[in-house]
C-alpha positions as CSV (number, residue, x, y, z in Angstrom):
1,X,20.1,24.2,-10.0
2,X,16.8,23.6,-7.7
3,X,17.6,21.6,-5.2
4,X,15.2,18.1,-5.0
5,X,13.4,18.2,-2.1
6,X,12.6,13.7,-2.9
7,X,16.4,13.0,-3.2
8,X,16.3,14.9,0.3
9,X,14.0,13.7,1.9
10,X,15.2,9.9,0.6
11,X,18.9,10.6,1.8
12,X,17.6,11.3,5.2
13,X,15.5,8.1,5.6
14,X,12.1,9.8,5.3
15,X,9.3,8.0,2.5
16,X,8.1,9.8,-0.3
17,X,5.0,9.5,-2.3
18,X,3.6,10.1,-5.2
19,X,2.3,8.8,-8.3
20,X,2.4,7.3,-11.6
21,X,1.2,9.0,-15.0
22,X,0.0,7.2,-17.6
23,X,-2.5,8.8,-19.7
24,X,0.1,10.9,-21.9
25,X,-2.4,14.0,-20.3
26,X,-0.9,17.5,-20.2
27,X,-3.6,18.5,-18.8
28,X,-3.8,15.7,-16.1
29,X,-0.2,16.2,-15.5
30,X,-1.0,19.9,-14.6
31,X,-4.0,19.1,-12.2
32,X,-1.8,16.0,-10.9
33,X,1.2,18.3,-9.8
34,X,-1.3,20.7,-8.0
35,X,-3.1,17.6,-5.7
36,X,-0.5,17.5,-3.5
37,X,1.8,14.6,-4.3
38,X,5.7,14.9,-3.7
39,X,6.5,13.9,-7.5
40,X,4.9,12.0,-10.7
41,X,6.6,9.8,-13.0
42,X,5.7,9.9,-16.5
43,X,5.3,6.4,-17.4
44,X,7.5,6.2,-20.8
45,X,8.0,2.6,-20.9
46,X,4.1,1.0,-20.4
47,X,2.0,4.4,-22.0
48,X,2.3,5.9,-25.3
49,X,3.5,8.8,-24.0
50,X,6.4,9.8,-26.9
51,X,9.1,12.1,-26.0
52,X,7.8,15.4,-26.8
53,X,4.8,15.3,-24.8
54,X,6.7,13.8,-22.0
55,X,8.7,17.3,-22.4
56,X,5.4,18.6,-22.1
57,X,4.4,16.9,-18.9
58,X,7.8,17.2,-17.2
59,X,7.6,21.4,-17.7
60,X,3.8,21.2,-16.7
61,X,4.9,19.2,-13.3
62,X,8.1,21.6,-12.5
63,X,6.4,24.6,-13.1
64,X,3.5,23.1,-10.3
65,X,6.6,23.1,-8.2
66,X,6.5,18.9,-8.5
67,X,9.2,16.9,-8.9
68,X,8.7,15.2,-12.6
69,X,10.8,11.4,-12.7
70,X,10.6,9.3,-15.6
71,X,10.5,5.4,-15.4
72,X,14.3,3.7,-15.0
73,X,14.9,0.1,-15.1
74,X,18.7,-0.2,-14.5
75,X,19.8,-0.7,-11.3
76,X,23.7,-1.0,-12.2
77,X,24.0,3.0,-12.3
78,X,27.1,3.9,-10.0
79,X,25.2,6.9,-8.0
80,X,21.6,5.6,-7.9
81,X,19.3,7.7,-5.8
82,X,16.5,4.6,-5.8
83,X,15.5,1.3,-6.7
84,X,12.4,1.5,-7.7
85,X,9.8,-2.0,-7.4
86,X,7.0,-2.6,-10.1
87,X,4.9,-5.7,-8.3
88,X,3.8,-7.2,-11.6
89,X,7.3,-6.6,-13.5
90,X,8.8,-8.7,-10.4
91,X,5.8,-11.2,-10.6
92,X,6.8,-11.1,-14.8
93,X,10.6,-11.6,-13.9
94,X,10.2,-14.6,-11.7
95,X,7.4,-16.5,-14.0
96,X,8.6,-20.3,-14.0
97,X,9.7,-22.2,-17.6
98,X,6.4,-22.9,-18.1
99,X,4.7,-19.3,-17.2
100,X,3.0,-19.7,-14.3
101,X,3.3,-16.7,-11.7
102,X,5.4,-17.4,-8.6
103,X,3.9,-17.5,-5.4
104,X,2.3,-15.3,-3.0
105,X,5.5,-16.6,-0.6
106,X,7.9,-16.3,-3.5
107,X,7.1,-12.9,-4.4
108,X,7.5,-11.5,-0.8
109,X,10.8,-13.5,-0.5
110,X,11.9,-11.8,-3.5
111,X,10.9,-8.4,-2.3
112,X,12.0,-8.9,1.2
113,X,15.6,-9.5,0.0
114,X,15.3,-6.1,-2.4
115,X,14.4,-4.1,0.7
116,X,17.4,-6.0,2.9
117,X,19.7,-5.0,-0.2
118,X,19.0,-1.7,-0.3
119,X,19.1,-0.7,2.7
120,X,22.6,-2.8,3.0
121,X,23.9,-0.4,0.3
122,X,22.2,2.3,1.6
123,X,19.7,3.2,-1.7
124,X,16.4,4.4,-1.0
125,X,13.6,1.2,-2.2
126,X,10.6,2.6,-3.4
127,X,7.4,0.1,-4.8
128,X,4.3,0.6,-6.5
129,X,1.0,0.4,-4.5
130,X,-2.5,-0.1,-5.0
131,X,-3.7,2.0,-2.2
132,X,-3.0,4.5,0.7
133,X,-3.1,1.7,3.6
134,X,-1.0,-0.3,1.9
135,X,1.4,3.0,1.7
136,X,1.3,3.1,5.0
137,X,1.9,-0.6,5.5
138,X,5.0,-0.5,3.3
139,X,6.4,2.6,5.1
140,X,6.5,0.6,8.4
141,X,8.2,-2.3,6.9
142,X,11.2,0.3,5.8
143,X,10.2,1.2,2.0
144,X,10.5,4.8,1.5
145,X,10.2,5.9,-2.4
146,X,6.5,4.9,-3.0
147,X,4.0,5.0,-5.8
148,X,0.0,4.5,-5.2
149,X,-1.4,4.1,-8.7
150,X,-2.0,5.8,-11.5
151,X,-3.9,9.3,-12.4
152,X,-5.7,6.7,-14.6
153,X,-6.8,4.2,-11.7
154,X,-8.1,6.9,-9.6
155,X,-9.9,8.6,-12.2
156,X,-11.7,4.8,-13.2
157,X,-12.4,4.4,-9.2
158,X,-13.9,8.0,-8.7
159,X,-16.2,7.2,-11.7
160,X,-17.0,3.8,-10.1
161,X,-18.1,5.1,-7.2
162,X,-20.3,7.4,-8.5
163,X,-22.0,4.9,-10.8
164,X,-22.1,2.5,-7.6
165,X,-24.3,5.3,-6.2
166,X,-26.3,6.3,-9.0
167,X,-26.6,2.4,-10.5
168,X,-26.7,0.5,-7.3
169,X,-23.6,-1.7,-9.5
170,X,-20.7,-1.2,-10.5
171,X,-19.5,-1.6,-14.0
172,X,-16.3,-2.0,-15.9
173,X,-14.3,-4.1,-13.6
174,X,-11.0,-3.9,-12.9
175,X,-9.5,-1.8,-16.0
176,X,-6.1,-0.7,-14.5
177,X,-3.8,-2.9,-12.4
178,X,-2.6,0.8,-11.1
């Protein structure tokens, strides 16, 4: 078997980044695994991706030479090679009785004490970012498996930008949290 250069470069303390997938896009996924990005993971759980395109997307990324990881959400696993941190399934987890979202305070707590645990048990902690400085602020602070959005929020920025420049406005708001 190929060895995976991400478990790798995890293992040794180094970060890792790449992205998240969520169109269901062959085609993206092939274009995504060429941009230079250590790996992609098809989002299964929040996209309608269904399980033979995300066969599809995983063969398109390999054969890039990507690594191709699909969303996990148990932590228990004896052998783990990451934890990995959504922001807004944390936010969702730690909603009060009533619903209301936890603090800005609260929220760091909480992932302050995911990053202390991990790296007390020695598992890579990875988290989910909205851009490339904040990549590199969460690399300082000791987080190494990170994601910056989605093939679908950069492809909704790009087109912003443009119709900023062409419109003198920009139009569709905020349509992906990543």
């Amino acid at each position: 078997m190929k060895p995976n250069a991400i478990k790798r470069a995890l293992k040794a303390g180094q970060p890792s980044v790449g992205t998240w997938l969520s169109l269901g896009s062959i085609t993206a996924a092939r274009f995504m695994a060429r941009s230079g990005f250590a790996w992609l993971t098809v989002d299964i759980e929040h996209s309608l991706v269904d399980w033979e395109t995300a066969t599809h997307m995983f063969a398109t990324i390999a054969d890039a030479g990507c690594v191709a990881l699909a969303r996990e959400s148990i932590f228990s696993v004896p052998g783990i090679d990451a934890i990995f941190v959504g922001p807004n399934d944390l936010a969702a987890s730690m909603r009060s009785k009533d619903g209301r979202p936890p603090s800005a305070e609260a929220t760091k707590q909480a992932m302050a004490h995911i990053l202390a645990t991990c790296k007390k048990h020695k598992v890579p902690a990875g988290l989910h970012c909205g851009s490339a400085d904040e990549v590199n602020q969460r690399i300082a602070e000791g987080w190494q498996f990170l994601a910056i959005g989605s093939e679908l929020k950069m492809m909704l920025e790009g087109t912003a930008a443009h119709i900023q420049k062409l419109s003198g406005s920009a139009t569709g708001g905020d349509m992906a949290r990543y």
